[in-house]
N, C-alpha and C positions, 0 to 999 in steps of 0.2 A: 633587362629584368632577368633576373637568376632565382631557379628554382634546387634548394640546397636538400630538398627532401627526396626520400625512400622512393614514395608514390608519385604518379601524377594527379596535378589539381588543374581546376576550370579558375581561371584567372580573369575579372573585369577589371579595364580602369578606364575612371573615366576622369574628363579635364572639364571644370567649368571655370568660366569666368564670376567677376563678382557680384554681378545680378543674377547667379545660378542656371546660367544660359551654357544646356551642353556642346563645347565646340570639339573631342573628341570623346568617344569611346566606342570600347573593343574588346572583344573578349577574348583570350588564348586559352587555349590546352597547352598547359607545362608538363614534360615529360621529368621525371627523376632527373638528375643531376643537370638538367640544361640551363640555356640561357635564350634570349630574342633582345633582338635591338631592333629601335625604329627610329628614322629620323623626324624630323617636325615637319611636318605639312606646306609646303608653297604657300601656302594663305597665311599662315602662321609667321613663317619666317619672312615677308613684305611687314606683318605688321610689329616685329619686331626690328625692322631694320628704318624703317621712318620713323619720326626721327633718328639718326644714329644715339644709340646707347638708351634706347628706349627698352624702358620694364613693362611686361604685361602683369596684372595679378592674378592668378588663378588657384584653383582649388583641384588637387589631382586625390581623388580615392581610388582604391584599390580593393576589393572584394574577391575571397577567395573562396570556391565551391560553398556559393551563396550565404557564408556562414560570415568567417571573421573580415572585417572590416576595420582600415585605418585610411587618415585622410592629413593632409598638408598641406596649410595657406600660404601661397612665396611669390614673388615675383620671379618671373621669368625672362630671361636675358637670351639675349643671340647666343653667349658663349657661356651656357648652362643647360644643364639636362638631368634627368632623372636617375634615379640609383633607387631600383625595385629590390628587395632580395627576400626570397620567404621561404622561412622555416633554418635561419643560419645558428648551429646550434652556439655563436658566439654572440646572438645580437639577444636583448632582455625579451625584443615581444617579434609573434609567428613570423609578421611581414615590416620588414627593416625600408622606411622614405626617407629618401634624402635628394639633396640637388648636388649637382658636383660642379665644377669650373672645369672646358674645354677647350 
């Protein structure tokens, strides 16, 4: 997660599943130009790894100093992860969600 703005914001996200069952969230303080990475949880990556090439579906939103809010439906793969980015003065809207391949 990269924070591309001036100030710092209070950053939640959270990850459900698709019975809206929260299996993470967290909240950071982003300072001006930083960035935080996390890896996926031991519990998460067993249930990603039985069957081999098994997708999870989840729902990850993203709340920034309790205000703007965006959210994205995806499956989730062993060899994929998140791309937070807020406030990039190159993306159309505050907080930029995507999945990437790693």
């Amino acid at each position: 997660m990269k924070n591309k703005d001036t100030i710092s914001h209070q950053v939640m996200v959270e990850i459900s599943d698709p019975k809206n069952n929260s299996i993470f969230k967290e909240v950071y303080v982003m300072d001006p130009d930083s960035e935080i990475s996390q890896s996926k949880s031991a519990w998460l990556m067993l249930q990603l790894y039985f069957p081999p090439g098994n997708s999870k579906d989840i729902t990850i939103q993203v709340t920034v100093d309790n205000d703007l809010t965006e959210k994205i439906q995806t499956g989730l793969q062993l060899w994929s992860m998140f791309d937070i980015t807020l406030f990039d003065e190159h993306e159309e809207s505050d907080i930029s969600l995507g999945v990437i391949a790693v």
